[in-house]
Residue frames as qw, qx, qy, qz and C-alpha x, y, z in Angstrom:
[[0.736, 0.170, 0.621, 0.210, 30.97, 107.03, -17.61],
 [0.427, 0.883, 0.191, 0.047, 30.42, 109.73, -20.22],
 [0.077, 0.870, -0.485, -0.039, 34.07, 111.35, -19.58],
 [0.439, -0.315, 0.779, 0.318, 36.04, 107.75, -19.61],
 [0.362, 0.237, -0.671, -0.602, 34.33, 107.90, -23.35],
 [0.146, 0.505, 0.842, -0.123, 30.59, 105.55, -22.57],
 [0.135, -0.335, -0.492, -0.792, 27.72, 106.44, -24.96],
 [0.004, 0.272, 0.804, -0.529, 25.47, 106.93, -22.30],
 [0.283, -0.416, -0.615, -0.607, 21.82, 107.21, -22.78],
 [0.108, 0.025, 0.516, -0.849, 19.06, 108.65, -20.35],
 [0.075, 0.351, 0.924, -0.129, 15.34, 107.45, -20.32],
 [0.089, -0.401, -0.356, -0.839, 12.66, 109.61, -21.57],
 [0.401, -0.141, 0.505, -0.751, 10.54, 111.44, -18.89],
 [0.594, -0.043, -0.217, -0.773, 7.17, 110.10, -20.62],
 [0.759, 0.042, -0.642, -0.095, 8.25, 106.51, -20.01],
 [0.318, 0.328, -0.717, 0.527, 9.49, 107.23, -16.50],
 [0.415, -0.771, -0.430, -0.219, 7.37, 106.45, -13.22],
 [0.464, -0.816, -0.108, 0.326, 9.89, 108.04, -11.14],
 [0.749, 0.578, 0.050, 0.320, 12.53, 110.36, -13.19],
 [0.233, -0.921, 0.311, 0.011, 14.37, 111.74, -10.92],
 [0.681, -0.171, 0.520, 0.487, 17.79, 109.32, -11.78],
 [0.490, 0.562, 0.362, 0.560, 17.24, 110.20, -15.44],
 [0.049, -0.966, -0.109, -0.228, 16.70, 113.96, -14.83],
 [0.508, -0.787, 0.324, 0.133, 19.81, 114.48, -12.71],
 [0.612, -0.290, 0.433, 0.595, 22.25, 112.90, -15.07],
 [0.503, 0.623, 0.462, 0.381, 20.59, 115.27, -17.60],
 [0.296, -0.932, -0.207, -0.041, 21.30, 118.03, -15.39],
 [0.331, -0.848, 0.327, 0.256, 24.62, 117.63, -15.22],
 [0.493, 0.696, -0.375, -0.363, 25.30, 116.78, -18.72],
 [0.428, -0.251, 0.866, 0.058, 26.15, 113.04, -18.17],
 [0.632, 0.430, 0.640, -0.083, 24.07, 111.56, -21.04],
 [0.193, -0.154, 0.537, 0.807, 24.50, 112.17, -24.74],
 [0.359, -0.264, -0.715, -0.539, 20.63, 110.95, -25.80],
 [0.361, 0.110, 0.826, -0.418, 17.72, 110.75, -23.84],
 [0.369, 0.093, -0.745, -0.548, 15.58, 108.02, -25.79],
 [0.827, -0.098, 0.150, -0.533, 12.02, 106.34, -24.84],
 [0.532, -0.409, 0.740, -0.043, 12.19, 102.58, -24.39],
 [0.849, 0.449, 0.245, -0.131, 10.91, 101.28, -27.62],
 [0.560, 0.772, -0.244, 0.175, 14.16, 103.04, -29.30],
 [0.702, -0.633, 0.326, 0.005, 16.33, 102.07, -26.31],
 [0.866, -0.239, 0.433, 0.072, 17.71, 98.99, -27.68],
 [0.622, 0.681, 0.286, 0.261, 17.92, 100.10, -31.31],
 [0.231, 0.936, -0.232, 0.127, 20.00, 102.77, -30.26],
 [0.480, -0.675, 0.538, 0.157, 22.43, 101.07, -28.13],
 [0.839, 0.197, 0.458, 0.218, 23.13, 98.70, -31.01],
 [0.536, 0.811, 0.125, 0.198, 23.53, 101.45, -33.71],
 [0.270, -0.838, 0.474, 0.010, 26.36, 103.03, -30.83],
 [0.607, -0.510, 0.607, -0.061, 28.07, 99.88, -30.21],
 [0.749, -0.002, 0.653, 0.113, 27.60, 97.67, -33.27],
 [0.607, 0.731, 0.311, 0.033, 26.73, 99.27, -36.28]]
C-alpha cells in the first residue's frame, strides 16, 4: 500500500498483544508512523483530512 502512495500506519508494540503483523511491516519499511491507539485516529484524520 505504501508504494501505490497509502499513508500507512503501524501499531505501537506497547499496545500490541501479539506484534508480530506490526513488527514485520516495520521491518520491511512498509509503514511511515508507528502510533499507539489513543493517537491512531487523530492521526489518520490529520493524513487524510486536514
Amino acid at each position: 500500500m505504501k508504494e501505490a502512495g497509502a499513508y500507512t500506519l503501524a501499531q505501537e508494540e506497547n499496545a500490541c498483544v501479539i506484534y508480530g503483523m506490526p513488527n514485520a511491516e516495520i521491518q520491511v519499511e512498509a509503514v511511515y508512523e508507528e502510533v499507539s491507539l489513543p493517537k491512531r485516529a487523530e492521526t489518520t484524520w490529520m493524513k487524510c483530512c486536514a
